[in-house]
Each structure stands twice: as C-alpha cells, then as structure tokens.
C-alpha positions as CSV (number, residue, x, y, z in Angstrom):
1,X,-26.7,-22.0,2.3
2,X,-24.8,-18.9,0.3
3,X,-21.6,-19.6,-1.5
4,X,-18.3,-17.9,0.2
5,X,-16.6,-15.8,-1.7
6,X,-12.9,-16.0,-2.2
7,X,-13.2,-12.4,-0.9
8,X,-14.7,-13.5,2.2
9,X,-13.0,-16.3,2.8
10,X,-9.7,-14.2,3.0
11,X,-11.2,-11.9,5.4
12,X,-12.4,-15.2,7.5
13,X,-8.7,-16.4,7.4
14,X,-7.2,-12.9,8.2
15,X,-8.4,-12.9,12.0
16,X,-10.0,-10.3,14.2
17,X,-7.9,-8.1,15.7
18,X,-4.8,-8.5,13.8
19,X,-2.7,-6.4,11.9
20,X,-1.3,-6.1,8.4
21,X,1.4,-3.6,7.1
22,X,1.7,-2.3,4.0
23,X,5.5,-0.4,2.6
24,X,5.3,2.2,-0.2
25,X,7.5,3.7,-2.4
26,X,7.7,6.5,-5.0
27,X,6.3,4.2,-7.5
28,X,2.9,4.0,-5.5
29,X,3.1,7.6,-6.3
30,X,3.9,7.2,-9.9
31,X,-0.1,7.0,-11.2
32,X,-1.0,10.5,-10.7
33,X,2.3,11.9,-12.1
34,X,5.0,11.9,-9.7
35,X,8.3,12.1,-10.8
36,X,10.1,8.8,-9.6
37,X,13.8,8.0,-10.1
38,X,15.2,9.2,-13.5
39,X,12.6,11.3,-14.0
40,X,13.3,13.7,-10.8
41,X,17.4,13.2,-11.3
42,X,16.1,14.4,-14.9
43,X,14.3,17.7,-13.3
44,X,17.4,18.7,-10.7
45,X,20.2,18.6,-13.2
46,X,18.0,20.9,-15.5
47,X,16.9,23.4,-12.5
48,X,18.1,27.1,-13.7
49,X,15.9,28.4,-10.9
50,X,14.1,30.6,-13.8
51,X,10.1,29.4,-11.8
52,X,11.4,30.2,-8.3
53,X,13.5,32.4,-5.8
54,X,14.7,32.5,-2.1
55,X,13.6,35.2,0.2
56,X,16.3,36.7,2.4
57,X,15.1,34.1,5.2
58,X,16.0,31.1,2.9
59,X,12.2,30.1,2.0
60,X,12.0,29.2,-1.9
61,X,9.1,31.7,-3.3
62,X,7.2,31.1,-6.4
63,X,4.4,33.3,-8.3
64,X,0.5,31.6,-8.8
65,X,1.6,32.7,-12.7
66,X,4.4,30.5,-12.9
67,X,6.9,33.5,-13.6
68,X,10.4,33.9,-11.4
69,X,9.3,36.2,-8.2
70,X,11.5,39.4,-8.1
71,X,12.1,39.8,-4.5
72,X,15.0,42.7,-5.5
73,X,17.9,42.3,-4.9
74,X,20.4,38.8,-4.9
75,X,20.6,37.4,-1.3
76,X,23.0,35.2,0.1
77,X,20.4,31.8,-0.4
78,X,20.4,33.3,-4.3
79,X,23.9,32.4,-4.1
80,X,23.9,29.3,-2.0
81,X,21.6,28.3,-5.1
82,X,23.7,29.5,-7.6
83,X,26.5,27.3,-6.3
84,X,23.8,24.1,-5.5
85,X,23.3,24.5,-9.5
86,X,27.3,24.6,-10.3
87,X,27.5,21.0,-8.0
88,X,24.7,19.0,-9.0
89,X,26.9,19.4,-12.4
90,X,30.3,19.3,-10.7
91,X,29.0,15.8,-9.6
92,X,27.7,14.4,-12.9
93,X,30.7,15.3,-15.1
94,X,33.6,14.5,-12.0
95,X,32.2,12.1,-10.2
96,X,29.7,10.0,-11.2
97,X,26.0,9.5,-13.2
98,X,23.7,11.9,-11.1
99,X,21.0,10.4,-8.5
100,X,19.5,12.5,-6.8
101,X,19.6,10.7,-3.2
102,X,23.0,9.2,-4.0
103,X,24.2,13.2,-4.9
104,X,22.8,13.8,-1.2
105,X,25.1,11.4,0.2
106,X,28.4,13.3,-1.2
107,X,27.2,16.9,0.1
108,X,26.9,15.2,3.6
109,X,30.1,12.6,3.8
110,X,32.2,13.9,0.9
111,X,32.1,17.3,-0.7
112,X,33.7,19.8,2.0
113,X,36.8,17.1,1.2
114,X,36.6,17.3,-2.2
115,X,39.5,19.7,-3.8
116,X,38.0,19.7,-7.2
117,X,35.1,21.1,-5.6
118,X,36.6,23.6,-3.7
119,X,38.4,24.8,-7.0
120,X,35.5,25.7,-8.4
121,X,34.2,27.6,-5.8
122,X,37.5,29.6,-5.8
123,X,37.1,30.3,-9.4
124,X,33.4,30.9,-9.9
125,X,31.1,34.0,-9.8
126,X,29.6,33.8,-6.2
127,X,29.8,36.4,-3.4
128,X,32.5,35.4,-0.6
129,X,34.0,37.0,2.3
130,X,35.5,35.6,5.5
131,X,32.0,33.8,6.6
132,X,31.0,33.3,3.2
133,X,33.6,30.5,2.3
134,X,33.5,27.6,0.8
135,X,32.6,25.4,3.9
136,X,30.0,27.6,4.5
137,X,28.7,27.1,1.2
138,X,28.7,23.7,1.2
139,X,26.7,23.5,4.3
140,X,24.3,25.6,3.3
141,X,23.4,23.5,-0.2
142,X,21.7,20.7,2.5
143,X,18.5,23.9,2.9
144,X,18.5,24.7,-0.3
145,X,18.3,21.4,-2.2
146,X,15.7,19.8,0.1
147,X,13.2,22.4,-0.8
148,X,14.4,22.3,-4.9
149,X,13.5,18.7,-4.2
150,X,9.7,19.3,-2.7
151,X,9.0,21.9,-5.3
152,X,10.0,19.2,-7.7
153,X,7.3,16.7,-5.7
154,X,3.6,17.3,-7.8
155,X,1.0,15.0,-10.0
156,X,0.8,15.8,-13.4
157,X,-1.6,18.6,-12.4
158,X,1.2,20.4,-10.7
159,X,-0.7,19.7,-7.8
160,X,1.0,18.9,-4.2
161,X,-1.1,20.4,-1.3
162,X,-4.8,18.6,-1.5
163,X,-6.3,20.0,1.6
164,X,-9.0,22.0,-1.0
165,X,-10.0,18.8,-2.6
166,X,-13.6,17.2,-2.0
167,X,-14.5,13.9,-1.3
168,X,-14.1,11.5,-4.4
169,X,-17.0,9.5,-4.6
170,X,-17.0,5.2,-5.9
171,X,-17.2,3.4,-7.9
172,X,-13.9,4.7,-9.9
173,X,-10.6,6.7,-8.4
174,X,-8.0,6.9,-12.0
175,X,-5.1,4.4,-11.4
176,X,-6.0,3.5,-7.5
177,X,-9.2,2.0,-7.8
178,X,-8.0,-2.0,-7.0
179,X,-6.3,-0.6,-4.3
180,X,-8.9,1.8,-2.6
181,X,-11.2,-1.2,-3.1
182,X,-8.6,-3.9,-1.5
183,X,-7.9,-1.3,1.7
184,X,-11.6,-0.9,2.2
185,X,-12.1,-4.6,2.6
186,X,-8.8,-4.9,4.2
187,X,-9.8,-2.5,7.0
188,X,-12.8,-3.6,7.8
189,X,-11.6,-6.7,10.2
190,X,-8.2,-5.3,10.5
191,X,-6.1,-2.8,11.2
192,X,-4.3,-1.3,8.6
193,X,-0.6,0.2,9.0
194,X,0.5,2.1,5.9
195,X,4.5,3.0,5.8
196,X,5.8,4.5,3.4
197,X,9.0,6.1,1.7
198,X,7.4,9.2,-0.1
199,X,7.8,12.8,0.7
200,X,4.3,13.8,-0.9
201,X,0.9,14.3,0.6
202,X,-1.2,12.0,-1.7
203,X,-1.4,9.3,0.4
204,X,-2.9,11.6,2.8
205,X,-5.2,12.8,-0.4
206,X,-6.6,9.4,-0.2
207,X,-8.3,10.2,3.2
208,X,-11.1,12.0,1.3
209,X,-12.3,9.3,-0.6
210,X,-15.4,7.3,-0.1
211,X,-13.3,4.1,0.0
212,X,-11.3,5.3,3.4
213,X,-13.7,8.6,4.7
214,X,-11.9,9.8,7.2
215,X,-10.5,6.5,9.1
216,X,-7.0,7.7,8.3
217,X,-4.5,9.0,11.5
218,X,-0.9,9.8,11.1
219,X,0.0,10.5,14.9
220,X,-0.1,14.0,14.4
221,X,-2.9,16.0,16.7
222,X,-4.5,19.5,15.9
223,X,-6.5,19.5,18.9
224,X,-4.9,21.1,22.4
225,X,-1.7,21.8,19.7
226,X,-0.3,24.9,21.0
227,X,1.5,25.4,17.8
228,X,0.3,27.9,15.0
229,X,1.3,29.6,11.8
230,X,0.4,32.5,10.0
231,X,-1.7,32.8,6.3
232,X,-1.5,36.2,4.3
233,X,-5.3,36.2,2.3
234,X,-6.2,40.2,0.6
235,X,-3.4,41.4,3.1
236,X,-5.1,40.3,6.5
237,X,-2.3,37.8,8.3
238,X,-4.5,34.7,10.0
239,X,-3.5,32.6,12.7
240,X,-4.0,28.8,11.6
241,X,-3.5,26.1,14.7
242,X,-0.7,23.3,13.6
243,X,-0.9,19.9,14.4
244,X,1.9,18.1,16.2
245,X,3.3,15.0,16.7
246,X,2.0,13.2,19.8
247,X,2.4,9.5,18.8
248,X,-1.3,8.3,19.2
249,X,-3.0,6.5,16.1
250,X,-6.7,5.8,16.7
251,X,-8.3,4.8,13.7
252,X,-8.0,2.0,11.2
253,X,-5.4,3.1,8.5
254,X,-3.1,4.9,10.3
255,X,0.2,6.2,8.4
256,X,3.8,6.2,9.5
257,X,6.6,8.4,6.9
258,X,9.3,6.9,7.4
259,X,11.5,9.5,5.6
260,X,10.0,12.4,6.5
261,X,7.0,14.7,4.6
262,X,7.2,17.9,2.5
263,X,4.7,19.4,5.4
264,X,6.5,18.3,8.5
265,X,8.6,21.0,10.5
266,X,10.8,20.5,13.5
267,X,9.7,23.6,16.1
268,X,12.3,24.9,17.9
269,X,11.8,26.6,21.7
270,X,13.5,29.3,23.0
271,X,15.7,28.6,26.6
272,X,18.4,30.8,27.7
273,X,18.3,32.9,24.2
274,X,19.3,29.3,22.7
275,X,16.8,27.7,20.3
276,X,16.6,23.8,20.7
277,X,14.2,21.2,18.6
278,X,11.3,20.7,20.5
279,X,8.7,18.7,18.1
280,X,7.4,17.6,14.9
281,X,4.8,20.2,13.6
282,X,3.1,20.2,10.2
283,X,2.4,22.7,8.4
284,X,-0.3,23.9,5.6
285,X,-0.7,25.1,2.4
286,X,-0.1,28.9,1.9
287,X,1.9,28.8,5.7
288,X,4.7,31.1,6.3
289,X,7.3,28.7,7.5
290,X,9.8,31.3,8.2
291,X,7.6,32.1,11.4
292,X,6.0,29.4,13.3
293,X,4.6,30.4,16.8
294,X,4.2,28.3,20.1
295,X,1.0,29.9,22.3
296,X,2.2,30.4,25.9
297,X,0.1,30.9,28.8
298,X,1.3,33.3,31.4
299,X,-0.3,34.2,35.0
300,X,-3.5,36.1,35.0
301,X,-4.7,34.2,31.6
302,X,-2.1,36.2,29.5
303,X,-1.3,34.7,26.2
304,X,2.3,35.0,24.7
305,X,3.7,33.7,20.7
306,X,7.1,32.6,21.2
307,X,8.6,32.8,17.6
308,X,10.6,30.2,16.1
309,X,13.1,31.5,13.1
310,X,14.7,29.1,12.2
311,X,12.3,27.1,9.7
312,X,12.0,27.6,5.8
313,X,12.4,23.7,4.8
314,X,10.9,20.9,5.0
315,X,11.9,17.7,7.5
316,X,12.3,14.7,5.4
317,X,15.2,12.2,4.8
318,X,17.0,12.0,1.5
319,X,20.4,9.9,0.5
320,X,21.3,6.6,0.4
321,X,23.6,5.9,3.1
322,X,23.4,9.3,5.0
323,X,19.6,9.2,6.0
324,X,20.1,5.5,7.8
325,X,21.9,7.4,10.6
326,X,18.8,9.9,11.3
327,X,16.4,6.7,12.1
328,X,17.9,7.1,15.2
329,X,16.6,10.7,15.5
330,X,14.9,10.5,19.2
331,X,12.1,13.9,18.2
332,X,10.6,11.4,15.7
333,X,12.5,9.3,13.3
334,X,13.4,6.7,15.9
335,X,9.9,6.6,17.2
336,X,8.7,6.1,13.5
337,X,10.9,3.6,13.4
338,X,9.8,1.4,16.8
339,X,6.9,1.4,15.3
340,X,7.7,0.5,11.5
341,X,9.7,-2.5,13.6
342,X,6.5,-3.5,16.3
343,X,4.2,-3.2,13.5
344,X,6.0,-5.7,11.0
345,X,6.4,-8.0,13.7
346,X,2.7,-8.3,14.4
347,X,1.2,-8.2,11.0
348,X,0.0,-11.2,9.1
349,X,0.6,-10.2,5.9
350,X,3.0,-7.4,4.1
351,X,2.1,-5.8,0.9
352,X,5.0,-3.6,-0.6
353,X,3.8,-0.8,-3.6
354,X,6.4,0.6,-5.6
355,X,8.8,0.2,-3.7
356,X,12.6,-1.0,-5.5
357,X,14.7,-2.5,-2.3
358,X,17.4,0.0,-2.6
359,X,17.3,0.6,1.5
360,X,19.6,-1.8,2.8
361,X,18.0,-0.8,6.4
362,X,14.9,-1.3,5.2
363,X,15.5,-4.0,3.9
364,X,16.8,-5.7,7.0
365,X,14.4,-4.5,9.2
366,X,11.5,-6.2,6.9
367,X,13.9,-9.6,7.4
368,X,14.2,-9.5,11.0
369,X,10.5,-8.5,12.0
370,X,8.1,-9.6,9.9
371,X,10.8,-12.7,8.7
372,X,10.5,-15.1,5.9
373,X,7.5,-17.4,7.3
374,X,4.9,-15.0,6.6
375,X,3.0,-13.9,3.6
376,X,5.0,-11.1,1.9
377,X,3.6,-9.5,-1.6
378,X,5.3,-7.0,-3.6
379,X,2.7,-5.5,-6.4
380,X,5.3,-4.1,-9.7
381,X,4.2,-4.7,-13.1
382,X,7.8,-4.5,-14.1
383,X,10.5,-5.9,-12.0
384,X,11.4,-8.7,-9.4
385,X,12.7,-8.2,-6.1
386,X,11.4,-11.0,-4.1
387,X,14.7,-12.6,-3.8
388,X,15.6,-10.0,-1.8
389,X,13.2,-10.7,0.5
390,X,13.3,-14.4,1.2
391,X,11.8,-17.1,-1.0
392,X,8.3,-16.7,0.7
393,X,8.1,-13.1,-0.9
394,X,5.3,-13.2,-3.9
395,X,6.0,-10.6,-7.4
396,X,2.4,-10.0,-8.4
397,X,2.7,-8.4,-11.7
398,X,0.1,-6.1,-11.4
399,X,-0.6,-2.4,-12.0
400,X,-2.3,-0.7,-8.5
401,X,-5.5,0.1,-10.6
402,X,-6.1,-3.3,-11.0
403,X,-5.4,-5.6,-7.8
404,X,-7.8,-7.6,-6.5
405,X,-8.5,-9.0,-3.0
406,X,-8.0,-12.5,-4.3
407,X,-4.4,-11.5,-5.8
408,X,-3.6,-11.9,-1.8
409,X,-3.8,-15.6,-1.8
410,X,-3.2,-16.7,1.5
C-alpha cells in the first residue's frame, strides 16, 4: 500500500467540487518590483512630469527613449498637471504625511472646500479664465492623477503590459515559485477564485506559465465583443477587437479586481447626442484610448463605428474611504462585489497575499461571509493581522517563493 502524502491528504480533505478564495494585495505584487506603500507615496511627491506629457485629449504620452514627448504647445491637462504637482505638496506640508490613496480621499470629499487651497490657486502660475477656475481645476486632478498613478504601476524591469511575454516553463518562476506550485495543486480538485486589490496586470502575467496554462478567466469576453480600438504600427492605424465584461467565468482560476485594473475602460454609447456608460471594456498595449469604437450593424449588412471620446484613463478605485461608495457601482463594481461576497461564503479555505487590512469594507465583508469558523491564512513575512480577522485566522510567516502545500494545515 503507498504512503499518503501530506500533499494528498489535503487535497483528499479539500472535497470535490468546492471552492476556495484567495485576497491579494500590493504586497503579492511586491516580488517583481512593484512599488507598494511608501515606496509609490515616495514616486508621486517627486513627479516633475520631466518622462511624460498630456495630449490635448487628456491621455498621458511618453517616448520608447524615456525622454519628455514635445507635443508643442502647453494644453489645458499640462496645466491640470501643473496644479496636481502644486497639491500633492499643498497636502503634505498643510495637511498631513502624504499617502497616496488617503491624498485621493481629500480631492474627492475635501479640497474644493479647502481655502488654503484655493489660495494657492489664486496666486500661482496656471492659465484661468471664467471655465478655467479653481473648481474646475480641482475636478480635473481626479483624470490626471489616476493615470500618474498607472504610469507609476511597473516591475523593476519597467515593465507593465505582458501580453508579448512567452510561456515560462517549471520547475522555477523568481519569487512565485511556492505559490505557482500551491495553485497548481490547489486547482486541480477545486476551483480557484483569486481577488485581488491590485491595479497591475501581473497576475494576469501568471496565465502564461506552465504552472496555470491558460485555465485563467476574468469575466471579460473577446469573442462576439463588438468593441474595438485602434494601434498605430510604421503609420498604418489597425483595428484590434476589445474584450468586454460579460460576467461569465469558465475555467478553474478565475480572477475578480476588486478595485479596478490599469487596462479596464468604461465605453460610453451615444443616445440623443448624449454619451452614457455602457460597459466595462479592456484595453491593450499600444491602444489609443482617446478613441474606442462600438461596431454597429445597420440594414443591408452595413457596418457603422460609433466613437466614444470620452476615455484617456484608466477605471480603477483608489482612496480610503472614497472608493467604498463605488462598490455599489451597478456597470461592474457591484457585480464584482456579489461575487467577492458569494464566493467567500462558499469557499473552504481563504488565503490572503500581501494584503495589510486597511479596507474597513473589506474587511467586514471577509467577517460576514466567509466568518470566523473557517480556515483563514494570511502569508506576510513581516507583520500580523490575524486579529483583525477573528482568532481562527493563521500569520504564516512566509515569503510567496517559498509556501508549501502543507503550510495550509487544515
């Protein structure tokens, strides 16, 4: 008679057919080089803008050579910038320490109230007029610093977009190799639900590996999308199909962003010469976002491209207190969210990466579906927060490169 494993008899006790859920954060991130906490706070306050510039539709621009572009002359988003720059300080020297999502909460709840503020506006070097006051200013910082943020969101490569990269072959993937090999075995019996926090796209990097090959889904559909976007290659312009949201996952590690990704676009359609949000698109490298297109069929076969304008910035969910109010989003967060709630509720175990507890929402949601009864496992080598979520929560003090199935011990 063979000898079980303590692998396999985890897998035995995990049952057929059931679920488990994992939660990241930016620290699951953090192994290839992505700036977490401090170290983006660190980036935005020292932004001068001197690698990037704004096109006269509000898209930040940058050169393959790293030098600013020179789009002539200074638009109205070089200003909005300009002034973005003068806040981010404004906020660390009058009102408190800068953090990055806790600075996002002021521009939203705060700032248009703040006299301070609108003193400096008065006094400083921008370009004004009647439409171009200081409320107007101050609502325009929310485009801008969402896409200073993305730029800001690459490995240590200066990588972000990994669409070009092949298929990484075992045994070894550099600082995710325990975990690849856990979510493998994991996924095998089970399904595997993956939420996380994070903006970037390496998760979805992961997909190309021999570990997962392919069994990743994120409810997002290329196939029968009507949605499209142009590329500019040697100065021929490409039509490249989109995917869109449509809600269905199919495969065995499927992937919910809660907050939001650096590639996901809302698309707005055209009625009555109004533009309203339709649905979640995503987008691809080298993408002009300014101009997303929506195929329409008319009588007799006739195609038509309705235009959408209004895109230049990502869709993701930033702050501390002001992003809890857009999980109630009905075009996608609140979905997201059913899910995040259904699929805590079901699973047997929870494993949370990187991930420091700061979401009071999240929080409460990991309390009231999955509970306290069930297994719960947070992997940081440096700091405790199981008391946060009840006593049956387990700190395994572990780096992700090294976890081990057994580490789970049920």
């Amino acid at each position: 008679m063979s000898r079980i494993t303590k692998n396999e008899e985890i897998l035995k006790r995990l049952k057929e057919g059931k679920s488990i859920s994992l939660l990241l954060g930016a620290g699951f991130s953090a192994p290839i080089g992505y700036p977490i906490g401090n170290q983006l706070n660190t980036k935005l306050l020292n932004c001068m803008g001197d690698d990037f510039a704004f096109s006269s539709a509000g898209e930040l621009c940058i050169c393959k050579d790293g030098a600013k572009p020179d789009l002539g002359y200074k638009n109205s988003y070089d200003w909005y910038f300009d002034f973005c720059k003068d806040v981010i300080h404004y906020y660390n020297d009058n009102v408190k320490t800068f953090d990055y999502e806790e600075f996002y909460d002021y521009l939203k709840e705060v700032a248009k109230n703040d006299k301070g503020l609108k003193e400096l506006f008065e006094k400083g070097n921008y370009s004004k007029s009647e439409f171009e006051n200081f409320d107007r200013y101050v609502s325009q910082i929310d485009n801008i610093y969402n896409q200073i943020v993305a730029f800001y969101l690459e490995d240590e490569t200066g990588k972000s977009w990994y669409d070009d990269e092949p298929t990484h072959l075992k045994p070894t993937f550099d600082g995710y190799t325990g975990f690849l090999n856990c979510i493998e075995e994991l996924s095998k019996n089970h399904i595997v639900n993956v939420h996380t926090l994070n903006h970037d796209l390496f998760f979805e990097r992961l997909n190309r590996t021999e570990w997962i090959n392919g069994e990743l889904c994120d409810g997002f559909e290329e196939l029968g999308s009507p949605f499209y976007g142009e590329l500019l290659h040697k100065n021929r312009t490409y039509k490249c199909r989109l995917s869109k949201y449509t809600g269905k996952y199919k495969k065995k590690i499927r992937l919910y962003k809660l907050h939001g990704s650096k590639d996901y676009f809302v698309y707005h359609t055209n009625k009555d010469a109004i533009l309203y949000p339709e649905t979640f698109i995503k987008s691809r490298w080298g993408i002009d976002t300014t101009a997303f297109r929506k195929e329409i069929k008319k009588k007799g076969g006739v195609i038509e491209y309705e235009t959408d304008f209004i895109n230049y910035h990502p869709n993701f969910l930033t702050g501390t207190t002001s992003k809890i109010s857009r999980y109630q989003e009905p075009l996608l967060y609140k979905k997201i969210f059913e899910l995040f709630k259904e699929n805590l509720n079901k699973a047997e175990i929870l494993i949370i990466i990187g991930y420091g507890c700061k979401d009071l929402e999240i929080n409460r949601y990991i309390l009231e579906e999955f509970g306290t009864e069930k297994p719960c496992f947070i992997i940081d080598p440096f700091t405790d927060n199981t008391e946060k979520l009840g006593v049956n929560a387990k700190w395994i003090k572990k780096a992700i490169e090294n976890l081990l199935l057994s580490d789970f011990n049920l």
